[in-house]
C-alpha positions, 0 to 999 in steps of 0.5 A: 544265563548260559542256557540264554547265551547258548540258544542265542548261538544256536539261533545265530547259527542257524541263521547263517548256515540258512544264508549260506553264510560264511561261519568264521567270524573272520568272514564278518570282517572282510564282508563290512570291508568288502562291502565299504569298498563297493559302496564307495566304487558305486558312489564315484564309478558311475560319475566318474567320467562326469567327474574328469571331465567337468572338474578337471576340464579335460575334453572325454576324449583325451580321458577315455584315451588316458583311463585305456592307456592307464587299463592296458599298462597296468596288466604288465604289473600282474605278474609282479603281483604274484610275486609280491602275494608269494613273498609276503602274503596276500594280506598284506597286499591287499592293504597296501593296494587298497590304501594305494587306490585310496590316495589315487583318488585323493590325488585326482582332487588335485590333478590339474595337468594331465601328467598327473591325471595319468599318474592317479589313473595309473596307479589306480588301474594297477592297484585295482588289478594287484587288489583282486588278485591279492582278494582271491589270494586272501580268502584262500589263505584265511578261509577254512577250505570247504568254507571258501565256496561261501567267502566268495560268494559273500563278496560277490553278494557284497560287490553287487549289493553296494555298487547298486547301493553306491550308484542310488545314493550317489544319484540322491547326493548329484541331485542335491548338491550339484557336484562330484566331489563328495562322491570322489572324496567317499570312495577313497575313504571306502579304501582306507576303511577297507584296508583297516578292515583287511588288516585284521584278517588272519592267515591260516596257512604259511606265508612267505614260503620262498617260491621258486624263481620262475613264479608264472612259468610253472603255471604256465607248464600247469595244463590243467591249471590253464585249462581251467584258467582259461575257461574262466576268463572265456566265461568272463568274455561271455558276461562281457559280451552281454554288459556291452553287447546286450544294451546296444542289441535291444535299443540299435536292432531289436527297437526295444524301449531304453528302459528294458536296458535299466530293467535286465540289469537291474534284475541281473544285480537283485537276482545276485544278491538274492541267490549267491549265497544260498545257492552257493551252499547248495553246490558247495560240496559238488565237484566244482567243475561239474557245477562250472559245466551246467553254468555254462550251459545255463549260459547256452541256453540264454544265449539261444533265448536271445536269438529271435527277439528281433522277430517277435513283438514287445511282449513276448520280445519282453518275456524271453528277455526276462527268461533269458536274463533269469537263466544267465544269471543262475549260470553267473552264479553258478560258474563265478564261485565255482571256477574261482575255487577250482582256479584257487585250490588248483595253484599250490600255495607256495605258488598261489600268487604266481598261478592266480597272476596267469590267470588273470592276466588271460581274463585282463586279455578277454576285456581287452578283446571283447569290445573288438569281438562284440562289434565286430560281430554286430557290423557282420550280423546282430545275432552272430555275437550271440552265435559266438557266445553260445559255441563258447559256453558249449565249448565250456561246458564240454570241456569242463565235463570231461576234465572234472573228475580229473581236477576234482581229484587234485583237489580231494588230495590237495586237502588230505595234505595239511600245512603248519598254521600261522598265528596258532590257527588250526592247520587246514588243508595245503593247496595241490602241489605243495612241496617243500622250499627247493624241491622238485615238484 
C-alpha cells in the first residue's frame, strides 16, 4: 500500500514540477479560488454595459461617465490599502475586498437610481484595486520564496484561462435565455466563493508587525523600488497600448478584416495559458531583472514587426501580425512574473502593503494616460503609437540591464535573512529591509 502510495506521489510530483506548477499544496487553494473569481468576472465583463444599460435603462453615456468617475476615485484609496495590508495582513483583505465586490454586484440588481448605481460602481472599482494589491501581498506572505515565481504565474494562467471560459459560457448562456441577470447574479457568488477560498490560506511570515507611520513615503525615498516600479507600470502602459490601440490600428488604418482583432486576441489568451507556467519555471532562478530586460525587448522587436503592415498585402499583412502577436506575448510573459517578484521582494515585509500601493498607484496612473497617449499618437501618425511604444520598451530594457545585478543582490540578501513563522509554518526568507518594530532602516 505504501509503495502505491508513494509511486503515486512521486508521479504527481512529477507532473506538477513538468507544469511548472506551484508544490505547496496551499497553491491548489488559491488557484480554484482565482480561477472561480475569473470565471465569474468572464461571465458578467463582457455584458456588463449591456447589462447597465438595458437593465437599469440608463442612457451609456451617463454610464460610462459614471463607471470612469467610480475608476478614477478609487485610486485615492490605494494607499489606504497598503495600510490595511500592513496592519492586518493581506489575508484578511483580501477576503474582505472580495466579499465587498461580491455584495457590489448584488447591489446592482437593485440599483434603480443612479445614486446607487455610483455607490455599487464605487465600491466595486475601490475593492478591485484593494484586492489585487492585497492578491500580490498574499502569495508573498504564503508562498515559499523561490516558489512565488510559479504562484503568480498560476494566476495569470487562472486570470486568462477563466475570462476566456466566462466570456464563452456567458455567450451560450445570452443566446439561450435572453437576459443578463444570471450573468450578474454568477459573478458575485465567483466573490463569496473566492473569499471562502482565500480564507483558508496560511501565512508563512508575521503579520501585523506595527509599520511605520509614513507607509508610502518610504517607498517613495526607495529609488531602486521606484525604478523598478516604475518600469513595470510603463510596461503596463505598453500592453495597453496594444489591447486599445491595436484593433483600432488594423480595422481604421491598416483596412484589415475585423476578424483578425478576435484572432490576435485570441491567441494572445491560448499562448498564456499555454506558456506561463512552463516557461515561468525555466526562468525561475534568473536574475529577475534580467528576464524583465529580454521581455522588453521581445516587446521592441513586436513593436517593429507592426510598422509596415500598412504597406503590405493581407497575407503577409496576416503573417507579421501572427509573428508580432507571438513575440509580444513571450515578452508578456516574460516581464509580468518577473517584475512582480522583483517589485515583491524588493518592499520589506513590514512595509510591503505600503510599497506595493505606490507601485500601483504608478500602473493606476499609466491606465489613465494610455487612452490620452494612444489617441493622440494616432490623430499625429497611425505608426507614431508603435514608435512610441518601442522607444519605451528599449528604454525599459536598457535600464533594467544596468540595474539588475544591483537588485539582484537586494534580493539574494533579503533571503539570507529569516523571519519567525506564523501558524507554526517553517521560517522563510524575510523581504529586503526588514528591521525591527521602531528602528531606523
Amino acid at each position: 500500500m505504501d509503495t502505491a502510495g508513494n509511486g503515486a506521489r512521486g508521479r504527481l510530483d512529477r507532473t506538477v514540477e513538468a507544469l511548472g506548477l506551484p508544490h505547496d499544496r496551499q497553491a491548489l487553494r488559491y488557484g480554484v479560488g482565482a480561477l472561480i473569481n475569473a470565471v465569474g468576472t468572464g461571465l458578467f465583463y463582457p455584458f456588463s454595459l449591456l447589462y447597465f444599460h438595458h437593465q437599469l435603462g440608463m442612457p451609456l453615456g451617463l454610464i460610462g461617465l459614471a463607471l470612469s468617475i467610480a475608476t478614477a476615485a478609487s485610486l485615492l484609496g490605494v494607499a489606504g490599502a497598503g495600510r490595511l495590508v500592513d496592519r492586518l495582513g493581506a489575508r484578511p483583505v483580501l477576503v474582505a475586498a472580495s466579499v465587498l465586490r461580491g455584495g457590489a454586484y448584488l447591489g446592482f440588481v437593485f440599483a434603480a437610481s443612479l445614486p446607487t448605481f455610483v455607490a455599487c460602481a464605487l465600491v466595486d472599482a475601490l475593492c478591485m484595486r484593494v484586492g489585487q494589491l492585497a492578491e500580490q501581498a498574499a502569495i508573498a506572505e504564503t508562498a515559499e520564496p523561490d516558489e512565488q515565481s510559479r504562484w503568480y504565474a498560476l494566476s495569470r494562467t487562472t486570470l486568462n484561462a477563466g475570462i476566456g471560459g466566462g466570456a464563452l459560457l456567458a455567450g451560450l448562456l445570452v443566446s439561450t435565455t435572453a437576459t443578463y441577470l444570471p450573468l450578474l447574479v454568477g459573478n458575485a457568488v465567483s466573490f463569496f466563493v473566492a473569499a471562502l477560498l482565500y480564507a483558508g490560506l496560511r501565512s508563512r511570515t508575521v503579520v501585523g508587525v506595527e509599520p511605520p507611520r509614513r507607509l508610502t513615503g518610504s517607498a517613495l525615498r526607495d529609488r531602486l523600488f521606484l525604478l523598478v516600479a516604475g518600469a513595470n507600470a510603463v510596461l503596463w502602459l505598453c500592453a495597453l497600448m496594444v489591447d486599445i490601440g491595436l484593433p483600432v490600428f488594423l480595422v481604421e488604418f491598416a483596412d484589415a478584416p475585423a476578424w483578425l482583432v478576435g484572432l490576435v486576441f485570441g491567441l494572445n489568451t491560448a499562448l498564456v495559458i499555454l506558456i506561463e507556467l512552463p516557461l515561468t519555471k525555466h526562468t525561475n532562478h534568473r536574475p529577475r531583472l534580467t528576464v524583465v530586460a529580454w521581455g522588453a525587448l521581445c516587446h521592441l522587436v513586436a513593436f517593429a514587426l507592426l510598422l509596415p503592415l500598412l504597406a503590405v498585402e493581407t497575407t503577409l499583412l496576416v503573417t507579421l501580425l501572427v509573428v508580432g502577436v507571438v513575440t509580444l506575448t513571450l515578452g508578456e510573459v516574460l516581464t509580468a512574473v518577473a517584475a512582480t517578484v522583483a517589485t515583491t521582494a524588493l518592499a520589506p515585509a513590514a512595509r510591503r502593503g505600503g510599497y506595493l500601493a505606490v507601485s500601483h498607484l504608478m500602473m493606476g496612473v499609466a491606465s489613465a494616460g494610455a487612452p490620452i497617449l494612444i489617441t493622440g499618437t494616432l490623430a499625429v501618425s497611425p505608426l507614431l503609437t508603435w514608435i512610441v511604444a518601442g522607444i519605451l520598451s528599449a528604454l525599459v530594457a536598457v535600464v533594467m540591464f544596468a540595474v539588475s545585478g544591483r537588485v539582484q543582490q537586494r534580493i539574494d540578501a533579503a533571503g539570507a535573512a529569516t523571519v519567525q513563522p506564523a501558524d507554526g509554518a517553517d521560517a522563510t526568507p524575510a523581504a529586503p529591509g526588514d528591521v525591527p518594530a521602531g528602528a531606523t532602516p
